[in-house]
C-alpha positions as CSV (number, residue, x, y, z in Angstrom):
1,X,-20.2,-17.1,-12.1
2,X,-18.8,-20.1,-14.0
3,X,-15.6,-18.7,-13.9
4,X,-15.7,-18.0,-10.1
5,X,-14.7,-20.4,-7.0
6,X,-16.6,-21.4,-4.2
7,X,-14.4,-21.2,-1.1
8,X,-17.0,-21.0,1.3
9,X,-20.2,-20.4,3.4
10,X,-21.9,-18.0,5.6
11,X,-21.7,-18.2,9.4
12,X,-23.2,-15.0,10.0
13,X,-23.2,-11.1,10.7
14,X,-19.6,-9.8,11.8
15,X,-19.1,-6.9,14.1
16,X,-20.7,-3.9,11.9
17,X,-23.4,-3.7,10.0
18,X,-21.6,-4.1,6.3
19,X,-19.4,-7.3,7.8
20,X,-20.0,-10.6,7.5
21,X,-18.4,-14.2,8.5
22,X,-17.3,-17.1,6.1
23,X,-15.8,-20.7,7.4
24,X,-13.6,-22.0,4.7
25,X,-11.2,-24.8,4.8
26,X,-9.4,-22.5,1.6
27,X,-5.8,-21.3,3.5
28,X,-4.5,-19.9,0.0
29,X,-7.4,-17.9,-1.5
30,X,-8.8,-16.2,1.3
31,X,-6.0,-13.4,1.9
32,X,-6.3,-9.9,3.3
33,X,-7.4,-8.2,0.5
34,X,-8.5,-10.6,-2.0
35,X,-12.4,-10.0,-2.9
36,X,-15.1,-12.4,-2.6
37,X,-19.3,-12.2,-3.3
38,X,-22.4,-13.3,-2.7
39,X,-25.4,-13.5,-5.0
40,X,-28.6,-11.6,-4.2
41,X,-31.8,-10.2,-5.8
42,X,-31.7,-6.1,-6.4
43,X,-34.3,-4.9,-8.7
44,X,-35.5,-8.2,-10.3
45,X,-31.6,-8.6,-10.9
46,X,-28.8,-11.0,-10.0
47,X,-26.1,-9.6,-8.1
48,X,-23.1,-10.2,-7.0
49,X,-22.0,-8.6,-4.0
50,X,-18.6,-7.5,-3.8
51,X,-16.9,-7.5,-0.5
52,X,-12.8,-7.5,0.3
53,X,-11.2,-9.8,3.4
54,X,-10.2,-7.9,6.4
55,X,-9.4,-10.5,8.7
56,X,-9.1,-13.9,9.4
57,X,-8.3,-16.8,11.9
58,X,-8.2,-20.3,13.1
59,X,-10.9,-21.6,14.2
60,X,-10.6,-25.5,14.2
61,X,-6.8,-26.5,13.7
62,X,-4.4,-29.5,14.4
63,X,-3.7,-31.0,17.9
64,X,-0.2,-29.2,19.4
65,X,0.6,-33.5,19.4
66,X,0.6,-33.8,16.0
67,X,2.8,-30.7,15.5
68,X,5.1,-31.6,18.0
69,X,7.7,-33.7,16.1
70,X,8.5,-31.3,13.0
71,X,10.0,-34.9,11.2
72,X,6.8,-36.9,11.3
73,X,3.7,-35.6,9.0
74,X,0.7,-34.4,11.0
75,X,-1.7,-36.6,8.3
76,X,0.5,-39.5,8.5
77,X,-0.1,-39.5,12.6
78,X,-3.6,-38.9,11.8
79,X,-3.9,-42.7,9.5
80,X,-2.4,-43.8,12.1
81,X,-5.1,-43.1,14.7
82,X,-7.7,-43.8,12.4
83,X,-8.6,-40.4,11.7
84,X,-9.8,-39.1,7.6
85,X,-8.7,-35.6,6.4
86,X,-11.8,-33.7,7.2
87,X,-11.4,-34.2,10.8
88,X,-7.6,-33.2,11.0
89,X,-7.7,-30.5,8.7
90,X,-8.0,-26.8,9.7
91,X,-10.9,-24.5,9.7
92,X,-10.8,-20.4,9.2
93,X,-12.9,-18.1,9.9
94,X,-12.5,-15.2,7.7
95,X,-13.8,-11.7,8.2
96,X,-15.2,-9.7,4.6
97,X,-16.4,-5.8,4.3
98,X,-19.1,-5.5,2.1
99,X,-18.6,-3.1,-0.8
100,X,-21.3,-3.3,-3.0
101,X,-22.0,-4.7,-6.6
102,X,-20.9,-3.1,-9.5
103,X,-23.4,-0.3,-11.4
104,X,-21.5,-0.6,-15.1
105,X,-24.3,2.8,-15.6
106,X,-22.6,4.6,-12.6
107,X,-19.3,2.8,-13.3
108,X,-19.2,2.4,-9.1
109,X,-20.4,0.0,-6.5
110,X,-23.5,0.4,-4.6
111,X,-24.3,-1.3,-1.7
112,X,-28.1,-2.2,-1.5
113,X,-27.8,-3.2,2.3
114,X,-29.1,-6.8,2.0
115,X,-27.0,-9.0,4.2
116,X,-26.1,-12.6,3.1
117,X,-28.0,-15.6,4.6
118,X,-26.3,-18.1,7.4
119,X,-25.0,-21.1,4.7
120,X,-24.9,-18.5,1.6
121,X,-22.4,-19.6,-0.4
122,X,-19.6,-17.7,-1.0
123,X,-17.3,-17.3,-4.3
124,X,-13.8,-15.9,-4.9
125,X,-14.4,-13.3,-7.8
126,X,-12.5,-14.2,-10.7
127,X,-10.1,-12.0,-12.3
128,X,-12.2,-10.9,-15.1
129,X,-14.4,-9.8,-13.3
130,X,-12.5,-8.1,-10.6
131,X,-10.4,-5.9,-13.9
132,X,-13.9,-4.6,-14.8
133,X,-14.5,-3.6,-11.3
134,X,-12.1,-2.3,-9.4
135,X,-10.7,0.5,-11.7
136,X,-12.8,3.4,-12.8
137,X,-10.8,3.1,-16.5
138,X,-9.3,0.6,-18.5
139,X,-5.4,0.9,-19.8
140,X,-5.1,3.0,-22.4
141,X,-8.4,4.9,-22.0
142,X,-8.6,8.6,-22.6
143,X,-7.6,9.4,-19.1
144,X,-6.3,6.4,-17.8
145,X,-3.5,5.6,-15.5
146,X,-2.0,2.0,-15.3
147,X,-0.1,1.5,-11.8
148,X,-0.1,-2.1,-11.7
149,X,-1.7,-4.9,-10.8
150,X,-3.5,-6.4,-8.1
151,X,-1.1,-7.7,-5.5
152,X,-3.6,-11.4,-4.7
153,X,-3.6,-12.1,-8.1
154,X,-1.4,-13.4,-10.5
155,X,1.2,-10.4,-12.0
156,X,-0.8,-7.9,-14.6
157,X,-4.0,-10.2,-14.3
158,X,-5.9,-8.0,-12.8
159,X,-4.6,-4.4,-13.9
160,X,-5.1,-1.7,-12.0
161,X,-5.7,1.8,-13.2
162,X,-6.4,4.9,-11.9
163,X,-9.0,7.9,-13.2
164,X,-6.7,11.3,-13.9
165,X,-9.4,13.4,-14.3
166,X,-9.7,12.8,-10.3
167,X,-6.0,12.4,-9.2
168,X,-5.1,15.6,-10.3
169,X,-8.2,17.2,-9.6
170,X,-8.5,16.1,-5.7
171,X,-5.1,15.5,-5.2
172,X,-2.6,12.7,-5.3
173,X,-0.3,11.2,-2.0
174,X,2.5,9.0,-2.6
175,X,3.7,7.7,1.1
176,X,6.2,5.7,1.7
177,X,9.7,4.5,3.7
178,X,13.4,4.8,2.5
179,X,14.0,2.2,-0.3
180,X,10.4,1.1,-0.4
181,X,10.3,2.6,-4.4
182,X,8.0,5.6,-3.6
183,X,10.4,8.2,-6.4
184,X,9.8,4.9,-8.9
185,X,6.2,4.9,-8.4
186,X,6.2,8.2,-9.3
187,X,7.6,7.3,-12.4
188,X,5.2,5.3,-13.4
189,X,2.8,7.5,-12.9
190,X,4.2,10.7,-15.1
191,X,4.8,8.1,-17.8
192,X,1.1,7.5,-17.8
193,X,0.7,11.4,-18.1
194,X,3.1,11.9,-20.3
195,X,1.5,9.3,-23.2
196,X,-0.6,9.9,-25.8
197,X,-3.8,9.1,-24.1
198,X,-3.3,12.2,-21.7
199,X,-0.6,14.6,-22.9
200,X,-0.5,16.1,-19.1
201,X,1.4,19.4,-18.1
202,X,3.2,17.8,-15.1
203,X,6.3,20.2,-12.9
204,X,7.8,17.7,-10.6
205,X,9.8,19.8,-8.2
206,X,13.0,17.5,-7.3
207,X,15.4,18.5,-4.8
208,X,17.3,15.7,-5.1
209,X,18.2,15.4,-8.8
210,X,16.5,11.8,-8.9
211,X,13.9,13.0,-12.3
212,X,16.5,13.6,-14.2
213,X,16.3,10.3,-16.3
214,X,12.6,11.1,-17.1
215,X,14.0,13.0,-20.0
216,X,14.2,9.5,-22.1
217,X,10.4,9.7,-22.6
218,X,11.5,12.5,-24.8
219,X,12.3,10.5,-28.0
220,X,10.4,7.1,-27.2
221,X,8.2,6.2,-29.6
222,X,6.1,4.3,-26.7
223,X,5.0,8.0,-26.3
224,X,4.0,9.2,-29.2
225,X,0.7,9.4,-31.2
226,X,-0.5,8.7,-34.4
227,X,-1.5,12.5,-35.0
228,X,2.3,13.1,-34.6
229,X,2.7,13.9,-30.6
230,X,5.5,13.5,-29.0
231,X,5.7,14.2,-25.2
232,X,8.7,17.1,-24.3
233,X,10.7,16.9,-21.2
234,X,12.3,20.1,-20.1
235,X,14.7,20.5,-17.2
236,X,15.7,23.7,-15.6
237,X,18.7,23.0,-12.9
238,X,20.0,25.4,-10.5
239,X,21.6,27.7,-12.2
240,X,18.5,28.3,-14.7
241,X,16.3,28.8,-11.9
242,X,15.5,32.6,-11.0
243,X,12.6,33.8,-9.1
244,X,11.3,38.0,-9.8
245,X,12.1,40.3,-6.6
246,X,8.8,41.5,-6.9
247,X,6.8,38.1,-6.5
248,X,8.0,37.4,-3.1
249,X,5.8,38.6,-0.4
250,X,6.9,40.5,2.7
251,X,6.2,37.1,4.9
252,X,8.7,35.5,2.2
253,X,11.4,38.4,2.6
254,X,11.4,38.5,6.0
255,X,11.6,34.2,6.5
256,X,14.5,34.7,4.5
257,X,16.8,36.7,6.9
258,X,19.0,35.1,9.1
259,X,17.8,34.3,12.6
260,X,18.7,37.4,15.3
261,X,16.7,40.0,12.7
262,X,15.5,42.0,15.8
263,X,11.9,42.9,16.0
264,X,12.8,46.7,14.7
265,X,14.5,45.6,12.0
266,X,11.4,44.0,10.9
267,X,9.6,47.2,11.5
268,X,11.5,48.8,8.8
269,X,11.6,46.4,6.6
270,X,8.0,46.2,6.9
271,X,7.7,50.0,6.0
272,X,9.5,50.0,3.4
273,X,8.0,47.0,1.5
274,X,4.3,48.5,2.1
275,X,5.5,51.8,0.5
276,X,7.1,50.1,-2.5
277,X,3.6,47.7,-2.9
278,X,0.7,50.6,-1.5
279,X,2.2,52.9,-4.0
280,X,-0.4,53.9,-6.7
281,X,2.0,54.6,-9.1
282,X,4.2,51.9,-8.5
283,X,4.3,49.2,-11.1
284,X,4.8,46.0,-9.1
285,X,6.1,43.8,-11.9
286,X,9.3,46.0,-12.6
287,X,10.5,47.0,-8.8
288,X,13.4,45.3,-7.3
289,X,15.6,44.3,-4.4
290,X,17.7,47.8,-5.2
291,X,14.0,49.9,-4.6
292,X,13.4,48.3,-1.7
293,X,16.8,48.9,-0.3
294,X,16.8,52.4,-1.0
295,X,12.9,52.2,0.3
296,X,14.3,50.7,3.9
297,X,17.6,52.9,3.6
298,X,15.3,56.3,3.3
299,X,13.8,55.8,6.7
300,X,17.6,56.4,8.7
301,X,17.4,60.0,6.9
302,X,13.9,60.6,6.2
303,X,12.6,61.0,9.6
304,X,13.6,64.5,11.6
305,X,13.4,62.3,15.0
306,X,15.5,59.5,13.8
307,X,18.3,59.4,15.9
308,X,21.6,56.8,16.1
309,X,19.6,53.7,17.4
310,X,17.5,53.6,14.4
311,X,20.8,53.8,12.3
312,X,22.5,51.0,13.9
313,X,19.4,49.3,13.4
314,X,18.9,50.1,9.4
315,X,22.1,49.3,9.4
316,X,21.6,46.1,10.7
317,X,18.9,45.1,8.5
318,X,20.8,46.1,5.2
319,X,23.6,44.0,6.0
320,X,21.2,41.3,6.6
321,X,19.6,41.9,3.1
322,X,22.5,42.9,1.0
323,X,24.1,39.2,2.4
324,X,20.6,37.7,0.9
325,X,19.7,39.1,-2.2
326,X,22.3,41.3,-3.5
327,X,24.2,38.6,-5.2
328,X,25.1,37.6,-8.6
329,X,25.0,34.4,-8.3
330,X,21.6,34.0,-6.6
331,X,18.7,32.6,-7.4
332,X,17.1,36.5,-7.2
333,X,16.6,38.9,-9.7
334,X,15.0,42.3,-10.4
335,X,13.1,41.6,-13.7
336,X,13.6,37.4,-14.7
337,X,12.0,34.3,-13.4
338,X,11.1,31.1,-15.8
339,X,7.0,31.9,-17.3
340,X,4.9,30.0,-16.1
341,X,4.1,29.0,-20.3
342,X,7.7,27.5,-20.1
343,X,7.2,25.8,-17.0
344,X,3.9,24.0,-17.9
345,X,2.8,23.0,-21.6
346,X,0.2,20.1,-22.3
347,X,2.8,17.2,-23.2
348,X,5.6,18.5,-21.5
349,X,7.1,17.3,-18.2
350,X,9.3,19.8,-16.6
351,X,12.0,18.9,-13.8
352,X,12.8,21.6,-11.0
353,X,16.0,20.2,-9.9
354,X,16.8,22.4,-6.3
355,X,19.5,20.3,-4.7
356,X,21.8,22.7,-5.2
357,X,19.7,25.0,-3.2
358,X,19.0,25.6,0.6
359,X,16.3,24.8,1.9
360,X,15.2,28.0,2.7
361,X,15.2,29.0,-0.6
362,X,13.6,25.7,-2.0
363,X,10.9,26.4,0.2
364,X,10.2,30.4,-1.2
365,X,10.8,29.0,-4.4
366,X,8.1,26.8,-4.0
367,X,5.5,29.2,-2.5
368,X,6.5,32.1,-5.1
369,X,5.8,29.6,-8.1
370,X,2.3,28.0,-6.7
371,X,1.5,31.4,-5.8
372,X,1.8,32.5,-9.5
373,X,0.2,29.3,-11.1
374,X,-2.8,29.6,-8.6
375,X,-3.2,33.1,-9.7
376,X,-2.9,33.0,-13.5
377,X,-4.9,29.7,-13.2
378,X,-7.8,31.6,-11.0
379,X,-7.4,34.7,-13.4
380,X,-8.1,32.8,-17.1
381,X,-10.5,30.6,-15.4
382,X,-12.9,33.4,-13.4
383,X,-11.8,36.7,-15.1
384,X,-11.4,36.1,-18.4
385,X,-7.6,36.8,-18.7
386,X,-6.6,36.0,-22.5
387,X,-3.0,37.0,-22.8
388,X,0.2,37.6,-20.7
389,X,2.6,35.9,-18.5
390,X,-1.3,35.5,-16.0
391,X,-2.9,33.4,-19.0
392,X,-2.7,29.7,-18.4
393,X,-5.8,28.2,-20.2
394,X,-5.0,24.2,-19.3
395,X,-5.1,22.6,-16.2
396,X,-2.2,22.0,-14.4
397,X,-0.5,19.5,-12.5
398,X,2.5,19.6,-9.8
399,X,4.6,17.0,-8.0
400,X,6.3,17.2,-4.9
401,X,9.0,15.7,-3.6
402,X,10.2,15.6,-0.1
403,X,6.6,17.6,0.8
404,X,7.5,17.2,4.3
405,X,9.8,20.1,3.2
406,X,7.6,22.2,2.1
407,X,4.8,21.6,4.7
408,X,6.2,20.8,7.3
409,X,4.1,19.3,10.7
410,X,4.3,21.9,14.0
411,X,6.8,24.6,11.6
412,X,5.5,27.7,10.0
413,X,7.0,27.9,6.5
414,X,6.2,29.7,3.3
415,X,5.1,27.2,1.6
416,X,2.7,25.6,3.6
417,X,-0.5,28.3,3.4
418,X,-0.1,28.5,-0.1
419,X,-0.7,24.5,-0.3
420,X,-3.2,24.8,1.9
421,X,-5.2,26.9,-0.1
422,X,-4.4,25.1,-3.3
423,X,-5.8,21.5,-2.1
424,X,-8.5,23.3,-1.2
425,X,-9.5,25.6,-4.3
426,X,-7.4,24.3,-6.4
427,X,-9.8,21.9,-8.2
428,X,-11.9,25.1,-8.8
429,X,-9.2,26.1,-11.1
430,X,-7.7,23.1,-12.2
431,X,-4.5,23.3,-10.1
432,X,-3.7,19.6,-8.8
433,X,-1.1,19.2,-6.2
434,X,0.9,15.3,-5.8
435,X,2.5,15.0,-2.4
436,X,5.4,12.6,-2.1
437,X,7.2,12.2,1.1
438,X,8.8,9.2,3.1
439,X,8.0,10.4,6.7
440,X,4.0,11.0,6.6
441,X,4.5,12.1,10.2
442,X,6.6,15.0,9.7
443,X,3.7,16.3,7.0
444,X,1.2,18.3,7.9
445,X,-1.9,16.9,8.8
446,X,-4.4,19.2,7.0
447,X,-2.3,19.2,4.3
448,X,-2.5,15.1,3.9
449,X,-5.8,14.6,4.5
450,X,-6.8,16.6,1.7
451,X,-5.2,14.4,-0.7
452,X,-8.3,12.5,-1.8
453,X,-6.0,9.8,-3.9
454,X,-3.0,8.1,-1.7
455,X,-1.0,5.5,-2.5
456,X,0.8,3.9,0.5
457,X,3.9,1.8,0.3
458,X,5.9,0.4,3.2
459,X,6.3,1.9,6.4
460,X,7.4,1.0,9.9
461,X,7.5,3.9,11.7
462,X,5.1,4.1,14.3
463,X,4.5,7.8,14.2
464,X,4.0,7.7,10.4
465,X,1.5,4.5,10.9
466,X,-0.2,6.8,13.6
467,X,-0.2,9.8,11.1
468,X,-1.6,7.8,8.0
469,X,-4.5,6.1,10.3
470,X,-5.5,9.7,11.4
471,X,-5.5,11.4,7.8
472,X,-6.3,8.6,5.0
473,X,-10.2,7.6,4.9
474,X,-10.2,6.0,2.3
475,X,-8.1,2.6,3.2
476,X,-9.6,0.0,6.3
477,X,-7.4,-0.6,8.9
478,X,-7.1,-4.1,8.1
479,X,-4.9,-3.0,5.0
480,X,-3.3,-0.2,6.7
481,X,-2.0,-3.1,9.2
482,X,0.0,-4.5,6.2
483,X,1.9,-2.0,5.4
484,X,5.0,-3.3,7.3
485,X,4.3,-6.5,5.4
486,X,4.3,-5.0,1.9
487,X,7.6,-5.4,0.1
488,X,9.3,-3.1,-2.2
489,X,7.3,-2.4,-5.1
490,X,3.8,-3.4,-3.3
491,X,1.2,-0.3,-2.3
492,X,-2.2,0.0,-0.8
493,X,-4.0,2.7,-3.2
494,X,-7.3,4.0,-2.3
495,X,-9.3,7.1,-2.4
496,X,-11.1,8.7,-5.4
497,X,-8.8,7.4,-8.4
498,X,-9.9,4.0,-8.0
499,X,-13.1,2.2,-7.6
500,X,-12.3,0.6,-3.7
501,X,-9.0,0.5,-1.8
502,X,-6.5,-2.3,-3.6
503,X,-3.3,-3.9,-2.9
504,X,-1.2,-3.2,-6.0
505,X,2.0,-4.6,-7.5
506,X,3.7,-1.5,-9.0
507,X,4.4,-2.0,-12.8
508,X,7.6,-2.1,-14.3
509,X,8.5,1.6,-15.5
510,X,9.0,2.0,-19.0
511,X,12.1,4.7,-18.7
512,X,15.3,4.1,-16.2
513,X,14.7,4.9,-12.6
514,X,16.9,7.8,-11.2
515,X,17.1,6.9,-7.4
516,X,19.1,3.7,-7.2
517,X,20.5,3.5,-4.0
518,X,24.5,3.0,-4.7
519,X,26.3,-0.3,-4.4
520,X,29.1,1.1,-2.4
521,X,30.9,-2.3,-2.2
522,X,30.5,-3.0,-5.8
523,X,31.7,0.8,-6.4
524,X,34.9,-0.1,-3.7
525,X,35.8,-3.0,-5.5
526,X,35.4,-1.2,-9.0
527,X,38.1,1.4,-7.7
528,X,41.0,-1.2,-7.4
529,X,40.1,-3.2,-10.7
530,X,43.2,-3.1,-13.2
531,X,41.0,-1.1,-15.9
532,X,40.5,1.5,-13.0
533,X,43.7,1.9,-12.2
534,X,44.9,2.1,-15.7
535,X,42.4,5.1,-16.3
536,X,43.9,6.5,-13.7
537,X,47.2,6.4,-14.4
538,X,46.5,7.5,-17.8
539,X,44.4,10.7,-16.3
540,X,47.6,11.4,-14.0
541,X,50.2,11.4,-17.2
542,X,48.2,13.7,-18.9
543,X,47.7,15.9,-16.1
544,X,51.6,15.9,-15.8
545,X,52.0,17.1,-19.5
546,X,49.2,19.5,-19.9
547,X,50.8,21.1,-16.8
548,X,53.8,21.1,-17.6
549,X,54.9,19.4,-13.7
550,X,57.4,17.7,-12.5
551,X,56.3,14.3,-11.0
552,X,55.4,14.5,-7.6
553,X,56.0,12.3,-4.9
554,X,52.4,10.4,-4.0
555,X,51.3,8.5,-1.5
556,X,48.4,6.1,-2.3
557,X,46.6,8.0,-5.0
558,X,46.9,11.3,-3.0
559,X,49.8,13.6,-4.8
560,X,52.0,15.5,-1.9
């Protein structure tokens, strides 16, 4: 307690039961957020009771007089009048949650429900004793996670760090505007997996190319340990992604036609997939899109009734498939798709980059692949499976981007039930599931709110305010009211990974960040610079010569 500052005393209860009142005279210690205590008796013990400032206001301030004239000095008025500091100077009255003291045995607080007394004084916890608190590990720990620090405090004072073991078991949210550095915070947070003191086996699935710079943690020897680890990066971009015919479902086949596939259409196709997969003798890892075409294509000649409709309606559907999947250059194939043993390995971080792919596709990508981890991870952990492309004997953890995408609010997509059933089970089985979107309204709401870690960042919109009051328990809504206040860089984390909801300063990351936004005036002005030109007039002669062409008459840049 020597360390700690006494910024004021008990007025009484506040509205609930775990609230309390302080009047303090302190305007620059006694922010939203910043944690303060009381001393008690628990079990022959001293105590201090942790609680965090929700709100605050004036109670006792200046007259509007001496605030009138912005050139004279309110105390210097004051003198004037007679009047000593203590009567002119402002009074707050600040509202604190009670969270509990700290149980170093349960490594949590507990809240033994003993209210202070009127005139209790009241002390601003310091900030060593606030970093053994508030974080249920300490950096570097076996399972540890360094974000940040805390946001009232002074930068990487107070570091705060979350628990992995519970992140990735109960799920992680990362919410946040445009710009407000949600894809950096990521970052940060698959370094931490990726170091020595973890070693995760992390798939971020990027459909915008932004992860690709991750792959300098490759050969940094920040990574490494002393037993000789060093973290791989893999990346698999669009043309190295292939996903088996025979994963996808029928739901996924058919979400994948083009809209106007009439209801018949469907019929067959729902024939002949059922054939193909209720087939005793049929091995469903080897069929492909041919066996089902020649599955539906059976039916217009199979069938003594069958008559020209029932053609023209085959027909119809083939087109609609062959336009689909029988092409060479699609993402579709009878008998490849990456293993699973490729796609997650303790100490490897491996991008999915899809922005070369619709969103259609991204979407049945997406639900095909969590589909087969969920599986191999159910089948080593609860039947015993001990080889083949179903054995995955490590926990596993995945990364969304854009989630909205893939779960989308009021929209049935492929994707969604399969998420639904993993942030569910998955912690069963050791399948975590990271959600990062920057529109928490346009993602589902069951989906969200079982994300038991979140990590909130800036936003304005309304809806997604709305959205993120509804779904995260975790934060109060004292700190959910400053999220248009935070600034890039700030979050509110709460939930599971850390001990009580914080107001973080996001670390600096440790590789390059991928999703600067472009300087489009700085790029303009690059363009006419006399080194630009040159190159391009250098590029333009030896186009002429390797071409053999006459020169051409331009206008601007633009050959005519």
């Amino acid at each position: 307690m020597t360390n700690d500052t006494l910024i004021g005393t008990v007025k009484g209860p506040g509205e609930l039961p775990h609230e309390y009142l302080i009047i303090t005279k302190d305007n620059e210690k006694t922010r939203i957020g910043e944690f303060v205590y009381y001393a008690v008796e628990v079990d022959d013990d001293k105590r201090q009771i942790i609680g965090t400032i929700k709100g605050r206001k004036l109670v006792r301030n200046l007259p509007d007089a001496f605030l009138a004239d912005p050139n004279t000095p309110p105390n210097m008025i004051s003198s004037l009048i007679g009047l000593n500091g203590d009567e002119t100077s402002e009074i707050y009255q600040i509202e604190v949650e009670t969270i509990g003291y700290f149980s170093k045995t349960l490594k949590d607080f507990v809240n033994p429900r003993i209210p202070p007394n009127p005139g209790q004084p009241i002390y601003l916890a310091s900030s060593e004793t606030l970093a053994e608190m508030l974080s249920p590990k300490q950096r570097t720990e076996a399972g540890s996670a360094h974000i940040g620090s805390l946001l009232t405090r002074e930068q990487g004072k107070v570091p705060v760090v979350l628990s992995v073991k519970d992140v990735v078991s109960t799920h992680l949210a990362i919410l946040a505007s445009t710009g407000s550095g949600k894809s950096y915070t990521a970052g940060v947070l698959v370094e931490e997996l990726m170091n020595k003191y973890n070693r995760a086996a992390v798939l971020i699935v990027d459909p915008h190319g932004e992860y690709h710079t991750m792959q300098s943690v490759h050969g940094d020897e920040q990574f490494f340990g002393e037993d000789g680890y060093k973290p791989e990066v893999k990346i698999f971009t669009p043309d190295k992604i292939k996903v088996r015919f025979s994963t996808l479902t029928e739901a996924d086949i058919k979400y994948l036609l083009p809209e106007g596939t009439s209801d018949k259409m469907l019929h067959f196709l729902s024939q002949a997939f059922r054939k193909l997969t209720d087939s005793p003798m049929a091995d469903r890892q080897m069929w492909g899109y041919h066996d089902l075409r020649d599955a539906v294509n059976e039916q217009k000649y199979g069938d003594e009734n069958s008559n020209s409709s029932n053609a023209s309606s085959i027909d119809g559907l083939l087109w609609r498939l062959d336009s689909r999947f029988d092409r060479k250059d699609g993402i579709f194939s009878d008998n490849e798709h990456i293993p699973l043993q490729d796609l997650f390995a303790p100490g490897r971080c491996t991008v999915l980059e899809l922005s070369d792919i619709e969103q259609n596709e991204q979407q049945v990508i997406v639900g095909t692949l969590l589909r087969r981890v969920n599986k191999a991870r159910m089948m080593t952990v609860r039947e015993g499976v001990d080889k083949g492309e179903n054995f995955l004997d490590y926990p596993v953890f995945t990364l969304l981007e854009e989630a909205h995408r893939f779960a989308p609010a009021g929209a049935s997509v492929v994707s969604t039930n399969i998420l639904k059933q993993i942030l569910s089970e998955g912690r069963k089985f050791g399948v975590g599931i990271g959600l990062i979107t920057q529109r928490p309204g346009k993602l589902d709401q069951d989906v969200l709110s079982q994300c038991m870690t979140q990590i909130i960042m800036r936003i304005v919109n309304p809806i997604d305010q709305q959205t993120i009051a509804q779904s995260v328990e975790g934060a109060g809504r004292a700190m959910l009211a400053e999220l248009p206040a935070l600034t890039k860089g700030q979050a509110i984390i709460s939930g599971v990974g850390v001990n009580t909801p914080v107001m973080c300063r996001i670390r600096q990351r440790l590789t390059k960040h991928g999703g600067e936004t472009f300087d489009a005036p700085e790029q303009w002005l690059k363009w006419h610079s006399s080194d630009s030109k040159e190159k391009r007039e250098q590029e333009d002669a030896l186009y002429l010569k390797e071409t053999k062409e006459k020169p051409t008459e331009k206008v601007g840049n633009i050959r005519i």
